[in-house]
Backbone as JSON, one array per atom type, in Angstrom:
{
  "sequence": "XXXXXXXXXXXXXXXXXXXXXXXXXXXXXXXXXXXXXXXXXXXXXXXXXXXXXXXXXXXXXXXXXXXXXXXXXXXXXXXXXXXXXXXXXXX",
  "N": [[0.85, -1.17, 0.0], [0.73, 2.39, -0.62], [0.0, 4.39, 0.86], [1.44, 3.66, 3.09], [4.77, 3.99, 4.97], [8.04, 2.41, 4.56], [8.84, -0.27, 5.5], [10.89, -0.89, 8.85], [12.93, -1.72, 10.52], [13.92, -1.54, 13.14], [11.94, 0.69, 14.26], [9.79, -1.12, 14.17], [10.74, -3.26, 16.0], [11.03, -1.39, 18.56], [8.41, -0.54, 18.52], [6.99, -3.47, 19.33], [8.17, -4.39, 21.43], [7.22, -2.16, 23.24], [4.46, -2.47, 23.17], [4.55, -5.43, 24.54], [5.56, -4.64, 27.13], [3.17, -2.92, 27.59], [1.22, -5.06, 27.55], [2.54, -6.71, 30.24], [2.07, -5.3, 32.15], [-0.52, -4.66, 32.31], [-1.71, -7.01, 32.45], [-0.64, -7.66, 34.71], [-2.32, -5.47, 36.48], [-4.56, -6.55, 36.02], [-4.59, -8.85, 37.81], [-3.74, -7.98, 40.47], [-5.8, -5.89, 40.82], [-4.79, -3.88, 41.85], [-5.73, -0.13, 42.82], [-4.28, 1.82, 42.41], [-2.45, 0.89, 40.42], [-4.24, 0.13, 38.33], [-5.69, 2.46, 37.46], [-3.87, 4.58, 36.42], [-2.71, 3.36, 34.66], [-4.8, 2.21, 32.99], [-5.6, 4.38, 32.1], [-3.0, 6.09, 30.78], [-3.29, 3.89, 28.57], [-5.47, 4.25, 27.31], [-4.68, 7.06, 26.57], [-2.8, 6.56, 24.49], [-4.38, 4.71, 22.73], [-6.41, 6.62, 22.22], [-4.77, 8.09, 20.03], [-3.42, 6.87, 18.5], [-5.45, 5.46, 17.34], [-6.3, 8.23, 16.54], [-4.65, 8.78, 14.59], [-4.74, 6.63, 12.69], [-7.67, 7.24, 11.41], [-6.83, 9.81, 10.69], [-5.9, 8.65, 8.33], [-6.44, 7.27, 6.52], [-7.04, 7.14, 3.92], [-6.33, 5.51, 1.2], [-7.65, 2.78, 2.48], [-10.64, 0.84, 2.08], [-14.43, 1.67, 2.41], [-15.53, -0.11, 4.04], [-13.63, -1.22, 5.15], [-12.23, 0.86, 6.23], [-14.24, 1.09, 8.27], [-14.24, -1.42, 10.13], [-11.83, -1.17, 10.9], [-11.63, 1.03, 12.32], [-13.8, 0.28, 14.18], [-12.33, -1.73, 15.32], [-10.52, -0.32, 16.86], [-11.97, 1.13, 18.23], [-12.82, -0.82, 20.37], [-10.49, -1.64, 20.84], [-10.04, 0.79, 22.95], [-11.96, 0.92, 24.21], [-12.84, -0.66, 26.86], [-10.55, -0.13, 28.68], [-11.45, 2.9, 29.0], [-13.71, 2.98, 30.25], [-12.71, 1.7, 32.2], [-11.42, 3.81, 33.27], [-13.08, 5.54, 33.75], [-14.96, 4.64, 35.28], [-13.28, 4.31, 37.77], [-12.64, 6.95, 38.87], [-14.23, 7.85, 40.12]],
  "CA": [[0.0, 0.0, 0.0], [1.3, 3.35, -1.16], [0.48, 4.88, 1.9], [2.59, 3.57, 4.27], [6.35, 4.09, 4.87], [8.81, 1.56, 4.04], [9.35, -0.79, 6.8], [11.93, 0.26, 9.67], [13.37, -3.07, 11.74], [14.35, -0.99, 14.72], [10.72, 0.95, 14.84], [9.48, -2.38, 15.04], [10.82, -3.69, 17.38], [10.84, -0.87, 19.11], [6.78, -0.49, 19.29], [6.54, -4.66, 19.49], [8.56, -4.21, 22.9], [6.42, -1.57, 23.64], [3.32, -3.58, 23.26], [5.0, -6.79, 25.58], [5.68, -4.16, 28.33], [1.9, -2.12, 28.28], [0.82, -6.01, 27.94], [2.3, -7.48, 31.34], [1.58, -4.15, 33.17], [-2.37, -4.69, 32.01], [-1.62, -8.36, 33.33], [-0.64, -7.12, 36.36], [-3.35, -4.67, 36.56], [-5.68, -7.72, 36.23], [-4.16, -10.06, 38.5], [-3.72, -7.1, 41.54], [-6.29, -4.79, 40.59], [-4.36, -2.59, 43.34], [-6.52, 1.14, 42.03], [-2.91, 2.83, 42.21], [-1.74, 0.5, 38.9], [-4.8, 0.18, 36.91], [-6.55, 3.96, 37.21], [-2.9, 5.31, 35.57], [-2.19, 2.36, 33.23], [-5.64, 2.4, 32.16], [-5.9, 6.33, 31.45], [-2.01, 5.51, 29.37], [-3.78, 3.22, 27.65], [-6.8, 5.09, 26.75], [-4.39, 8.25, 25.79], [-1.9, 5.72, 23.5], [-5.26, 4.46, 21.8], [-6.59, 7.44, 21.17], [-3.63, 8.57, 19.45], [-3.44, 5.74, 17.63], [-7.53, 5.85, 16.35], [-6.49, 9.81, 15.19], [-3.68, 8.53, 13.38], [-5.26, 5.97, 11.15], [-8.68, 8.33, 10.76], [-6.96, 10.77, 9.5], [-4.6, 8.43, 7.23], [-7.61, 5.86, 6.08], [-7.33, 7.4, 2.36], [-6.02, 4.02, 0.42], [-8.75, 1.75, 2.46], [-12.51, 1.02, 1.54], [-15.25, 2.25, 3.53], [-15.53, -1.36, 4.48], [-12.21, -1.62, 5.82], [-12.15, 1.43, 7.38], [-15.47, 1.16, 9.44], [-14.27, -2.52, 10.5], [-10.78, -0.83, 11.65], [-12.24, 2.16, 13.0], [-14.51, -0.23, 15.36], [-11.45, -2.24, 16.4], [-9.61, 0.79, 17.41], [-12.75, 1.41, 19.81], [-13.33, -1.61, 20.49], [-9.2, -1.89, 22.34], [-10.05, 1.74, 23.95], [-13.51, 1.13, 25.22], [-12.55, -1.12, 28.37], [-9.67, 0.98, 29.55], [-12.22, 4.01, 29.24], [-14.5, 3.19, 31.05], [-12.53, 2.07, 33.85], [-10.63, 4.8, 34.24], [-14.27, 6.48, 34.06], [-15.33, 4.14, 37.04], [-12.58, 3.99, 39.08], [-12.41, 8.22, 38.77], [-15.56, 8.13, 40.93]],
  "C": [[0.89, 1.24, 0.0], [1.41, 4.25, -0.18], [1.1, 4.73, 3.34], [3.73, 3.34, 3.93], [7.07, 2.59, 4.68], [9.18, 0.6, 5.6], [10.89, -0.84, 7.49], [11.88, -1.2, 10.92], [13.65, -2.13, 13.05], [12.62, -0.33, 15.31], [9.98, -0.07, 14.97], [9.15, -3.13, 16.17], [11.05, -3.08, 18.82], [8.96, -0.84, 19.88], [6.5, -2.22, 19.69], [7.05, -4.72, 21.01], [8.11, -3.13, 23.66], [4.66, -2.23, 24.04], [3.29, -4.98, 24.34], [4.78, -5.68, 26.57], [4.24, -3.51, 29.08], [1.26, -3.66, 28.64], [1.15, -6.53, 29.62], [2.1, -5.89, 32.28], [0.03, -4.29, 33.42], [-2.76, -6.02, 32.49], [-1.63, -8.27, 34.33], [-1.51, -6.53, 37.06], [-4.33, -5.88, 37.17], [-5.57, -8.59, 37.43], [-4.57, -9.26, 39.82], [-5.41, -6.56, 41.6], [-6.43, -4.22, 41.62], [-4.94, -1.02, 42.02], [-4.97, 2.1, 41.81], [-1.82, 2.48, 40.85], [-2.9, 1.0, 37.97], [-5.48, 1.55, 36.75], [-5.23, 4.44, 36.16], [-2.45, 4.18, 34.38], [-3.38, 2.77, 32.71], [-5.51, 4.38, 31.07], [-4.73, 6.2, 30.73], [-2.43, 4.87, 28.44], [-4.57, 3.84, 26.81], [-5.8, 6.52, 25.32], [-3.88, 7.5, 24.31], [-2.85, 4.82, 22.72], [-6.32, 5.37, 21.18], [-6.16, 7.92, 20.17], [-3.08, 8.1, 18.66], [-4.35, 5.8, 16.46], [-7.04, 7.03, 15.63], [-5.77, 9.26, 14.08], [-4.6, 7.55, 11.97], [-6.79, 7.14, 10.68], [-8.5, 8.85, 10.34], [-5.97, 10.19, 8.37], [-5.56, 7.29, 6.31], [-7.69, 6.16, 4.61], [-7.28, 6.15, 1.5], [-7.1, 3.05, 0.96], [-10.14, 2.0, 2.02], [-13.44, 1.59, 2.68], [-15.23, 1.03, 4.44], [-14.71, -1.86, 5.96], [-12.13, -0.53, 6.56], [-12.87, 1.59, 8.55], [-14.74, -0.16, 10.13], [-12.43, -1.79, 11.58], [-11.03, 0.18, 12.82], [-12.65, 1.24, 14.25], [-13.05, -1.39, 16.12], [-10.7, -1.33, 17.49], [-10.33, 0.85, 18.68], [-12.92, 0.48, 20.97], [-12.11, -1.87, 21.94], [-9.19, -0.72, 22.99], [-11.06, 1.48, 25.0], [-13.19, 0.57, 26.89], [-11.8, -0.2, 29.47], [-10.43, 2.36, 29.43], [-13.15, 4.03, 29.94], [-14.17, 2.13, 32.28], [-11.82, 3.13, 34.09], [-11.85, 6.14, 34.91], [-14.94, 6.27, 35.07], [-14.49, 4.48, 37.97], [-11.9, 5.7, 39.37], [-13.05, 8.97, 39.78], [-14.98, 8.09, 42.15]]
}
């Protein structure tokens, strides 16, 4: 696809070891759920999937409507949980 950059081994494995580390923190979260991990992981999470969602919305030119509604709803789909606990546990 034309619009994305050329693949980059170090950004890679840079965000894939980014992804392991928010993973066992969100493990941890689960396992504890001490309110002093998961209120600030969650709300990281939330920001680092919003930020994510803008990025492809505003870069969705090359996919179909198809494809972008079906991406679009995944995007929400890995924010929604961590949003609405950080929206419970805010209370």
């Amino acid at each position: 696809m034309a619009e994305l950059p050329p693949f980059n081994e170090h950004l890679t494995t840079d965000v894939g070891a980014f992804y392991l580390a928010f993973g066992l923190l969100l493990g941890w979260a689960a396992y504890t759920l001490e309110r002093a991990l998961v209120l600030p992981l969650c709300a990281a999470w939330s920001l680092f999937c919003l930020a994510h969602l803008g990025f492809h919305a505003a870069h969705a030119n090359g996919l179909g409507a198809a494809a972008t509604a079906a991406q679009m709803i995944g995007f929400v789909a890995v924010l929604a949980p961590a949003a609405v606990a950080v929206a419970v546990l805010r209370r």
